[in-house]
Residue, then its C-alpha position, 0 to 999 in steps of 0.5 A: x432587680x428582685x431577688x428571690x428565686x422565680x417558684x411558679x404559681x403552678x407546678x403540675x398544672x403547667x404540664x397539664x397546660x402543655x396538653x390541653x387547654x385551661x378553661x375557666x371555671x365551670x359555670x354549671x356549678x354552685x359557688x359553694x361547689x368551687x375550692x377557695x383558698x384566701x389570704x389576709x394580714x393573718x396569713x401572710x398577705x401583707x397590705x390591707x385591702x387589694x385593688x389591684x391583681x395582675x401577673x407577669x410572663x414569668x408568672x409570678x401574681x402581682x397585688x396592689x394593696x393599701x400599702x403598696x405592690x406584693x409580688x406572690x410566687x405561689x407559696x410567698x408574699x414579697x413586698x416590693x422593696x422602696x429602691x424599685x423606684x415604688x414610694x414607700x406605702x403608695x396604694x396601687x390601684x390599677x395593673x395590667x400586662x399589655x400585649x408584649x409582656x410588660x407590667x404597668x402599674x397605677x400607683x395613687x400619687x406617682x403616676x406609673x411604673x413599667x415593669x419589665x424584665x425584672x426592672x420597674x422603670x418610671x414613666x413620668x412625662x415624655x416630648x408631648x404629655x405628663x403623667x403623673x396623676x394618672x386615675x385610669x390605665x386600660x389596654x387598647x385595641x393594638x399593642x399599648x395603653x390608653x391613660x386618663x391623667x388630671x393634667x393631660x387628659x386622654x392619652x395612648x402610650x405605645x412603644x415608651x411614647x406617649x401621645x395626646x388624644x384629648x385634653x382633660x378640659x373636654x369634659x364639663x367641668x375638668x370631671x375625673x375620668x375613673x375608667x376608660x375602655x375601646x370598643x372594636x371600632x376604635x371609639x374610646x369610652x371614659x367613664x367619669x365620677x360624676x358627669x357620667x358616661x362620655x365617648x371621643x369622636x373627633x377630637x369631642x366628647x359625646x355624652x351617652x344617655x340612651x337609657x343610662x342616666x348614672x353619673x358615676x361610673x366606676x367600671x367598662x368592659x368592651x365586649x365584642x365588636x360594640x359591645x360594652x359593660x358599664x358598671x354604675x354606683x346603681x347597677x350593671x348595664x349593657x350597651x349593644x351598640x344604639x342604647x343601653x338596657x339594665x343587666x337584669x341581676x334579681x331584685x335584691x341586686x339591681x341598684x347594688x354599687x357595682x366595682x369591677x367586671x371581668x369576661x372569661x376565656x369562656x365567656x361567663x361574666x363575673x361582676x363584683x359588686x359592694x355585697x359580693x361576687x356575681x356570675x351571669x353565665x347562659x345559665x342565669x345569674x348566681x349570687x355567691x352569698x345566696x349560695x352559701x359562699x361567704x363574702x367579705x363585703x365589697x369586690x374591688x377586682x376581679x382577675x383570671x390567671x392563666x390556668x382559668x383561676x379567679x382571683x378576688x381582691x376585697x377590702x380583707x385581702x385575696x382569695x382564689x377560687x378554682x375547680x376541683x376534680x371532684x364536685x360534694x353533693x351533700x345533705x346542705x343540697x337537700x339529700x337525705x344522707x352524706x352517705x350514698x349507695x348505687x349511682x348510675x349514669x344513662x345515655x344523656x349523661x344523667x347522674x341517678x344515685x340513692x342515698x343510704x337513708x333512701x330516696x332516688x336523686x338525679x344530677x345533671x348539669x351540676x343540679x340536683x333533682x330529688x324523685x318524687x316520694x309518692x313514687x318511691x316513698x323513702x324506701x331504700x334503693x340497694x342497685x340502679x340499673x337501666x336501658x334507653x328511657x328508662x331506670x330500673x330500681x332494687x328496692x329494700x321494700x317494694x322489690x323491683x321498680x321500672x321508672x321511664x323518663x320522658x320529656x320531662x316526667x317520670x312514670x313508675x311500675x313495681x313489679x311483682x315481688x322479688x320473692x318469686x325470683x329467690x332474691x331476698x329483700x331483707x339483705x343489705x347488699x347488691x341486687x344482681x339486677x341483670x341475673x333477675x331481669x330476665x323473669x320481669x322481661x317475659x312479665x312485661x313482653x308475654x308474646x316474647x316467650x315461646x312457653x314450649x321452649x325453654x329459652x329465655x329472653x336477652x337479660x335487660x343489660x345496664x349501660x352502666x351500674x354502680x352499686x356503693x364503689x362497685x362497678x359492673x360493666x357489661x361484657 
């Protein structure tokens, strides 16, 4: 049993946890946009490339590496010692957590262990099967495991037994078998090394060419009823249940390796591939290095931890990648300054906000959107303020400027100087847009005014104004 006291890969977050359900990552914003952490042989991560990422009830995040399993506890890596029934510097290539707890992990020559408890117990053959050369672990509709082994083929393990479903002769040419998946309906997919794409029916293996043609096939992912992803040496593919059709990933990545996908809770898909990380989400599809993310080449797995984290194993280690609390929006997304004046929100969750050095932007759904400079210049913008449609601006040099956005297009009025309303328009401070608003109402709406009364009209009130890190609400 390994001793060291069981710290937590999360502290706080597990009592968030307790509130409210984790989500994954926000597809909505830029790789550049999440927080990465990584680890190498430079800081603590012992074992060269990761294979393999995995996590145990008691939560502890499992690594296999070129040079064996490292347990991590959040602060720690900790080399599983040789007595663990783990020989000493075998690659791990495959964990998973089946659906009672346990972790099995796929070592390169010692077929697989079963860690439970706090116990590794070794699974080397049982009444019906051997399973010592084990290239694919997946896990089954039910509560167990399926196995590919070079001796005894396809196999289902539940409960510690081990029960034949096809031999390894069922494909041309004794093929290795690199993945294998199960559909909803119970089909079993294996996809081999070079002969392919196969499904059993029957006690026979049916090779599938519907619009695939690739023979290597390094991943599946069964999505849904009849869903299923394949990953191929020349790119991704989809089946949808009669035929498949290439996932269309821009020109530069169509025929790129692809090694590994994952599906998270929120449904986005995270494809890694021999350049670097993909995301296909009902956004669209991101590419981490045309981002600004850096990559260290090849993604050879791909994990969500219980908190909606990704983990990433490439040939240089482990990173992390998570949301933060606050989202930068700085000069590399094509503002005119890092340092921001008054931001508003309106009614459709629109983000507008002005720049020290001038300039009007607008954010919504992590994407910027710069005003056009023929309808402000680059003049500097001191207050926003607005109502329903439309956003009214306090202006260094062109004074008061009503915008109206609708259905996409946003028209601009300058009203007349703020002279006449003995505001000046030189001082480098916060336009009281409300106090003044009053006066361009009656300008805008004559017939509102009864010029024999001395009342005024209702001031124009912001659902929200933020001027630098002031906040004025109405009352």
């Amino acid at each position: 049993m390994l001793g060291v006291a069981p710290y937590r890969l999360v502290t706080l977050a597990v009592m968030v946890c307790l509130l409210s359900e984790a989500h994954a990552l926000d597809p909505h914003r830029k790789f550049s946009q999440y927080v990465r952490e990584t680890w190498s042989a430079a800081n603590g991560l012992p074992g060269g490339a990761v294979h393999a990422i995995g996590q145990s009830p008691d939560g502890y995040l499992w690594i296999g590496t070129d040079k064996g399993l490292v347990r991590f506890d959040g602060f720690t890596f900790l080399p599983v010692p040789p007595k663990s029934l783990l020989p000493q510097n075998d690659p791990i290539l495959g964990l998973i957590t089946d659906a009672e707890g346990d972790l099995w992990v796929r070592m390169q020559t010692a077929g697989i262990l079963r860690y439970n408890r706090g116990k590794f117990e070794n699974l080397a053959s049982g009444p019906n099967a051997t399973v010592t050369q084990v290239t694919a672990i997946a896990r089954e509709n039910g509560a167990g495991m399926l196995l590919w082994d070079l001796i005894s083929g396809t196999l289902r393990l539940r409960r510690g037994k081990l029960d034949p479903i096809a031999p390894a002769r069922i494909l041309p040419g004794s093929s290795v078998t690199m993945s294998i998946a199960e559909t909803a309906g119970g089909k079993i997919w294996l996809g081999t090394l070079g002969a392919g794409l196969f499904y059993l029916e029957n006690g026979r293996a049916t090779r599938v060419t519907q619009g695939l043609t690739e023979t290597k096939i390094n991943c599946l992912l069964p999505v849904g009823d009849q869903e299923l992803w394949v990953g191929t040496d020349h790119g991704l593919f989809r089946w949808s249940g009669t035929r498949f059709r290439r996932a269309e990933l821009g020109p530069s990545l169509r025929d790129q390796p692809v090694l590994t996908i994952l599906r998270d809770r929120d449904s986005n898909m995270w494809v890694g591939t021999t350049r670097g990380l993909l995301r296909v989400s009902a956004s669209g599809t991101s590419f981490a290095e045309e981002e600004g993310m850096q990559s260290a080449g090849a993604v050879n797995t791909l994990f969500e931890d219980r908190e909606g984290n990704l983990w990433v194993g490439d040939a240089m280690g482990l990173e992390r990648i998570r949301d933060s609390a606050f989202i930068t929006y700085s000069t590399d997304k094509g503002l005119s300054s890092n340092a921001s004046g008054p931001v508003y929100v309106d009614e459709e969750d629109r983000a507008w906000f002005a720049p020290e050095k001038g300039g009007l932007y607008w954010i919504k759904d992590g994407h910027i959107h710069a005003v056009k400079p023929a309808l402000l210049g680059k003049d500097v913008i001191y207050s926003i303020a607005g109502r329903d449609h439309e956003i009214w601006l306090g202006r260094r040099q062109g004074g008061l400027t009503r915008l109206v956005y609708k259905g996409g297009i946003i028209t601009a009025e300058t009203l007349p100087t703020l002279k006449t309303a003995n505001v000046p328009t030189n001082s480098r401070r916060t336009l009281p847009i409300s106090a003044v608003s009053t006066r361009w109402e009656n300008w805008l709406h004559p017939s509102r005014t009864n010029s024999h009364s001395p009342s005024w009209p209702r001031p124009l009130m912001p659902r929200r104004l933020y001027s630098g890190f002031g906040t004025t609400r109405p009352t």
